[in-house]
C-alpha positions as CSV (number, residue, x, y, z in Angstrom):
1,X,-15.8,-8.3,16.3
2,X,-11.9,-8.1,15.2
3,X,-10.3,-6.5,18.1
4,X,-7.1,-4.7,18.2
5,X,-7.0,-3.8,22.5
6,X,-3.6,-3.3,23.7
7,X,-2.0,-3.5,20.0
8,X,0.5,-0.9,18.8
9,X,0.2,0.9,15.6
10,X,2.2,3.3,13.2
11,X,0.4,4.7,10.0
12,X,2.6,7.2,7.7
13,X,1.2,9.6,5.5
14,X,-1.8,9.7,8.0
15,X,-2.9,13.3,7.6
16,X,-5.5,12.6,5.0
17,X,-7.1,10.1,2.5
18,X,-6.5,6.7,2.8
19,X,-4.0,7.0,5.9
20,X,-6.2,9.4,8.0
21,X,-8.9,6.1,6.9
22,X,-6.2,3.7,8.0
23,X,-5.5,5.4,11.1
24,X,-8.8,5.7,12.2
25,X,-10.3,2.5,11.8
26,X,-7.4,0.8,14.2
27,X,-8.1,3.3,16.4
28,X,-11.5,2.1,16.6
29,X,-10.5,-1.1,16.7
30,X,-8.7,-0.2,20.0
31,X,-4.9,-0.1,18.5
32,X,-2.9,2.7,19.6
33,X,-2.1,4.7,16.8
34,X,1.3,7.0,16.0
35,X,0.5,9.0,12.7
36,X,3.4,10.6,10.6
37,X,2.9,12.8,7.9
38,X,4.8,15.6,6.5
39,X,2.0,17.9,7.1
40,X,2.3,18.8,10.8
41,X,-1.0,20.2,11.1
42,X,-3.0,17.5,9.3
43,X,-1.2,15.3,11.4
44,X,-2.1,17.0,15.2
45,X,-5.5,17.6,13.5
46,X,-6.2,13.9,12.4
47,X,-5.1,13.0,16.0
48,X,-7.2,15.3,17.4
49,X,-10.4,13.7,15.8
50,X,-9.9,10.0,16.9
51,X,-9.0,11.2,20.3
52,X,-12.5,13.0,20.3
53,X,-13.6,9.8,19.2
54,X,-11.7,8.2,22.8
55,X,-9.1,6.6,20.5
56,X,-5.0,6.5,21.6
57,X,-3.1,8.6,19.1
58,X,0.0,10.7,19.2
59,X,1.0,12.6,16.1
60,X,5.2,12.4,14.7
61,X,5.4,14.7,11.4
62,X,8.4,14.3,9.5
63,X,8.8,13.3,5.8
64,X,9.6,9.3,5.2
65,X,12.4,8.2,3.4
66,X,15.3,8.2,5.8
67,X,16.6,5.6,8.3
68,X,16.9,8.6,11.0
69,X,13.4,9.0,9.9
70,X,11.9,5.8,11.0
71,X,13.6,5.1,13.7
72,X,11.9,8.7,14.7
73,X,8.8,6.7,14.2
74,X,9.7,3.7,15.9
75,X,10.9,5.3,18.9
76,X,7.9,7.4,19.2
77,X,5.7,4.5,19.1
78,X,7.8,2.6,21.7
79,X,7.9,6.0,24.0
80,X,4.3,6.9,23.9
81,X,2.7,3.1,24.3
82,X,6.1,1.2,25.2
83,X,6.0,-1.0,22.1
84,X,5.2,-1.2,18.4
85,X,3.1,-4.1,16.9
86,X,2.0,-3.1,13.5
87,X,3.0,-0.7,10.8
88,X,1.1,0.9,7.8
89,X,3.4,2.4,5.6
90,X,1.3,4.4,3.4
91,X,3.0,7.3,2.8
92,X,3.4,8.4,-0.6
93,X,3.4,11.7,-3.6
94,X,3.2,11.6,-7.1
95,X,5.4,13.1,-9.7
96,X,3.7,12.4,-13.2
97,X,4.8,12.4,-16.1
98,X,5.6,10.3,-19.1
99,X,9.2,9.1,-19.4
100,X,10.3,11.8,-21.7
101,X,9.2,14.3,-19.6
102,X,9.9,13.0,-16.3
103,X,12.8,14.7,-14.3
104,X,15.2,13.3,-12.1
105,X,14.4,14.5,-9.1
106,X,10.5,13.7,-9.7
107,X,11.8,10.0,-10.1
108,X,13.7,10.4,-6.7
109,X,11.3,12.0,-5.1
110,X,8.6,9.2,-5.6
111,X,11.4,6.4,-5.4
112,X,12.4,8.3,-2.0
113,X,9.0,8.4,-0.2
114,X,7.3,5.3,-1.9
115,X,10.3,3.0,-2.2
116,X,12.6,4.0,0.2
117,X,10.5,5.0,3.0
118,X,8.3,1.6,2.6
119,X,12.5,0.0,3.4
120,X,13.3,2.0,6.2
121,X,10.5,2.1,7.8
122,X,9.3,-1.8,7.6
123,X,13.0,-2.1,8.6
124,X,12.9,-0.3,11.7
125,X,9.8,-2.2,13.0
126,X,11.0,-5.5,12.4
127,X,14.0,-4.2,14.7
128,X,12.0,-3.3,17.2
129,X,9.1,-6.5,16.7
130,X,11.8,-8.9,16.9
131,X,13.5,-7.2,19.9
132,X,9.8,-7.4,21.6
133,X,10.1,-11.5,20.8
134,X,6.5,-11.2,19.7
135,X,4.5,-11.5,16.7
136,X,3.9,-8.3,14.6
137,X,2.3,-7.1,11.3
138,X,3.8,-5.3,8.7
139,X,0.8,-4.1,5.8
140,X,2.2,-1.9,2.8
141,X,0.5,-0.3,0.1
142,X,0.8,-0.9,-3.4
143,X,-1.3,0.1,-6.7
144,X,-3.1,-1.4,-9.7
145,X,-0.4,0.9,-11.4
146,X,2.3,-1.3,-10.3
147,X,0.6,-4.5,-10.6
148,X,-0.3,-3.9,-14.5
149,X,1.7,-0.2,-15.4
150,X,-0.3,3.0,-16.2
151,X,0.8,5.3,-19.0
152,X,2.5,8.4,-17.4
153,X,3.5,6.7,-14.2
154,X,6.7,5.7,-14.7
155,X,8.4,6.4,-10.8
156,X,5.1,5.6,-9.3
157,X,4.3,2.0,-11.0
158,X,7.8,0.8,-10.4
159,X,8.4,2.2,-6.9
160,X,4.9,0.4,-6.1
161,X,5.6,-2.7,-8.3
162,X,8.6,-3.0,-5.6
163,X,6.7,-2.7,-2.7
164,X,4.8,-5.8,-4.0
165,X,7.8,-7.3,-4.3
166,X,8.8,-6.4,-0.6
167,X,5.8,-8.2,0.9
168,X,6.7,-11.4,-0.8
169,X,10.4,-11.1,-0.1
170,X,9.9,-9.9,3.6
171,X,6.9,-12.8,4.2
172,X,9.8,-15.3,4.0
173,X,12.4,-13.4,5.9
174,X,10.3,-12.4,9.0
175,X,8.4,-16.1,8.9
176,X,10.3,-17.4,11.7
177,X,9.7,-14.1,13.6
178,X,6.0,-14.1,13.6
179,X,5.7,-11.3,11.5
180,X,3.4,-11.5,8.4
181,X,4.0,-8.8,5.5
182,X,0.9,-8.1,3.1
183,X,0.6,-5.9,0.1
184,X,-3.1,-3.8,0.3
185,X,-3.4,-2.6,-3.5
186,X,-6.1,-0.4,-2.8
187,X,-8.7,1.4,-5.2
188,X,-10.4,4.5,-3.7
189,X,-11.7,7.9,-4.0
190,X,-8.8,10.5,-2.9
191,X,-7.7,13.8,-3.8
192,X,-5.8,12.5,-6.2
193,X,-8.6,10.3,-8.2
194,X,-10.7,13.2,-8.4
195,X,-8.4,15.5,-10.5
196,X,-8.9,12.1,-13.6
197,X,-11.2,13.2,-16.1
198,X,-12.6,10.1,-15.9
199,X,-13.7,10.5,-12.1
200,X,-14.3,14.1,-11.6
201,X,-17.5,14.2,-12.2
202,X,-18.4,12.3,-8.9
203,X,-15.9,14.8,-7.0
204,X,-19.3,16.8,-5.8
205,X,-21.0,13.8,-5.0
206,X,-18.3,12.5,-2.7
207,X,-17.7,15.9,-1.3
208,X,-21.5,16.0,0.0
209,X,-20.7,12.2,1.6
210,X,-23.1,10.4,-0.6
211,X,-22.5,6.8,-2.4
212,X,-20.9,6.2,-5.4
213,X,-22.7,4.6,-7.6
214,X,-22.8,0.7,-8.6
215,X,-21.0,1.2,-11.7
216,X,-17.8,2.4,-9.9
217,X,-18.4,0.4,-6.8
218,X,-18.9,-3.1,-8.2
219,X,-17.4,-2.1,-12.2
220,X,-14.4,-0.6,-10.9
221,X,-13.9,-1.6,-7.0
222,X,-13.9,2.0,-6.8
223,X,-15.1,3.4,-3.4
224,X,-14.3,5.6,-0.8
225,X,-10.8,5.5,1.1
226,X,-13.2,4.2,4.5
227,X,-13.9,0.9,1.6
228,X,-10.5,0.1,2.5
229,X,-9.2,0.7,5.5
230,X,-11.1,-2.8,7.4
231,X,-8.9,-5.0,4.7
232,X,-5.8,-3.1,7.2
233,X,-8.0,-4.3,10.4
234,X,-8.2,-7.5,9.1
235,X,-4.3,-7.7,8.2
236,X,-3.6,-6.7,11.4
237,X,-5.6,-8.7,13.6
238,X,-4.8,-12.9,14.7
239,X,-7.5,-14.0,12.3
240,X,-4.9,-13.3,9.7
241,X,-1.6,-15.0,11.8
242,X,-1.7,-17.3,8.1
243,X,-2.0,-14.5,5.8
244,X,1.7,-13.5,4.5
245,X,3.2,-12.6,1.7
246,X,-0.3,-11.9,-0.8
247,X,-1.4,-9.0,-2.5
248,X,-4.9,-8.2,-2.0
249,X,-6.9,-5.7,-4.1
250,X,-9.8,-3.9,-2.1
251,X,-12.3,-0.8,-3.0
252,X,-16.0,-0.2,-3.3
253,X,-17.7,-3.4,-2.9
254,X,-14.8,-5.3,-4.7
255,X,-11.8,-7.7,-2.7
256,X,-9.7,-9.6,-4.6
257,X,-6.7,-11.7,-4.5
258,X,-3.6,-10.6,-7.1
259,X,-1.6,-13.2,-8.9
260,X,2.4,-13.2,-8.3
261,X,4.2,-13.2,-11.7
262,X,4.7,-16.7,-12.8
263,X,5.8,-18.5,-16.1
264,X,3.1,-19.3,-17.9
265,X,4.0,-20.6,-21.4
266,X,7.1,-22.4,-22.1
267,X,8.9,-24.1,-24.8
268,X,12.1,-25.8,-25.5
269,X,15.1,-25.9,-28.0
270,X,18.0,-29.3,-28.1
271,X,21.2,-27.1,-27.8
272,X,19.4,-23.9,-27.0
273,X,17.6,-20.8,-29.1
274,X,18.8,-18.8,-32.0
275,X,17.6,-15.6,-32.4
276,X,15.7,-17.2,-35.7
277,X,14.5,-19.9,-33.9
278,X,12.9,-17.8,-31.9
279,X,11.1,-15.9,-34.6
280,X,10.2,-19.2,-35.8
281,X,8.2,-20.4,-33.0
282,X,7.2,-16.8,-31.4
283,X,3.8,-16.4,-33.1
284,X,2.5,-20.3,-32.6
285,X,3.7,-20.4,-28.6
286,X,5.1,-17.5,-26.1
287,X,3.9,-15.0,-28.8
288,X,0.2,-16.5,-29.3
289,X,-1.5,-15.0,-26.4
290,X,1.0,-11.7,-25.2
291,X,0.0,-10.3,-21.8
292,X,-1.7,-7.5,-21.9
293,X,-0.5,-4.3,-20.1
294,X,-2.5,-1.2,-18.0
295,X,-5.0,-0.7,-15.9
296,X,-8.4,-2.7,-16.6
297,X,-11.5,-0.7,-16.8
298,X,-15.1,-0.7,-16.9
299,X,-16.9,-0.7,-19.8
């Protein structure tokens, strides 16, 4: 069994859903666990039910985004169990709406908790891991949404298209540290999935605690938040010292491994490109295949 005994852990936006998933499965993989979430009560209540469960958890609500924030986190994970070892930063909202519609302060406020609080708060425990001089595991969330785009999602595909781009920039900057930095680019049942019209059907189903079926499991690596949460246990375990810097897709009975952007059709010009050059040669190279854009579903 993976084993997380005498590890340290910090899970934001742990109140519910995936967190309160994320929270509780290192707790019973015997991590210590500090949860944030904005929600005071959902956060005391979730650390109530792992502690009934004779997990370690303490409970730090505040709202992510904000260096004073994190280090809020940080020093509560350092007080309570006298160091920090891994960090989930999960927390996140949504504000959608299609670009014409979409409000500055909605795309601040996803930017803010997504973006920024993913920063500040991988940040602050880096301080602190490197401070410890021992090895330590960074795991942050990302979407299908900002892998690929999803129509009305304009703050929420790019602030999590970054945080993909965080785990690969951080992998190299903390190698020499010991810290690895994933991306989980999760697909579960939440709150949030069952308002789609696509998906809220099953919401009844899921409330009563019974299965989704094959077609969601295996068609769209949809499952329940609980699907997900031992990709986390994995991440943060030694069986994954050599795992940085990757995006890794995981729900229902689906894993998977996401590409990093990459050229993949070239061609060349003596004395460079004009624009009717490029018109020329678009629809026979670059512009033979064009890469497709949204989500992929089922059939």
């Amino acid at each position: 069994m993976i084993r997380l005994d005498e590890k340290v852990a910090i899970v934001t936006g742990a109140g519910r859903g995936l967190g309160l998933a994320f929270a509780k499965a290192l707790a019973r993989a015997g991590a210590s666990v500090v949860l944030n979430d904005i929600d005071a009560e959902a956060a005391v209540q979730a650390v109530e039910e792992i502690r009934a469960e004779r997990g370690r958890a303490v409970a730090q609500a505040c709202a992510v985004g904000s260096s004073e924030a994190a280090d809020q986190l940080v020093a509560s994970a350092v007080e309570a169990f006298g160091r920090l070892d891994i960090l989930c930063a999960n927390a996140g909202n949504l504000r959608d709406r299609v670009l014409w519609n979409l409000s500055d302060e909605d795309f601040d406020s996803v930017v803010e908790t997504h973006l920024r609080g993913s920063f500040t708060c991988a940040r602050a425990a880096v301080r602190q891991m490197r401070s410890q001089g021992s090895a330590g595991r960074i795991v942050l969330i990302a979407s299908p949404a900002g892998q690929r785009g999803n129509a009305g999602q304009t703050a929420y595909a790019a602030a999590k298209a970054g945080i993909a781009s965080f785990a690969r920039t951080w992998s190299m900057e903390c190698a020499r540290s010991n810290i690895t930095v994933n991306a989980i680019v999760p697909v579960a049942f939440t709150r949030m999935v069952a308002t789609m019209p696509a998906f809220s059907n099953h919401a009844g189903a899921v409330a009563k605690g019974e299965r989704l079926p094959d077609e969601l499991r295996k068609g769209a690596g949809l499952g329940l938040p609980e699907d997900v949460a031992p990709l986390l246990v994995y991440l943060a375990s030694g069986q994954a010292a050599g795992v940085t810097g990757q995006c890794i897709g995981i729900g229902g009975d689906k894993l998977s491994l996401w590409s990093h952007p990459q050229e993949i059709c070239t061609a060349f010009s003596d004395g460079g490109w004009s624009a009717e050059d490029i018109a020329a040669v678009w629809p026979t190279t670059l512009g033979r295949e064009p890469e497709t854009v949204g989500l992929l579903r089922p059939a």
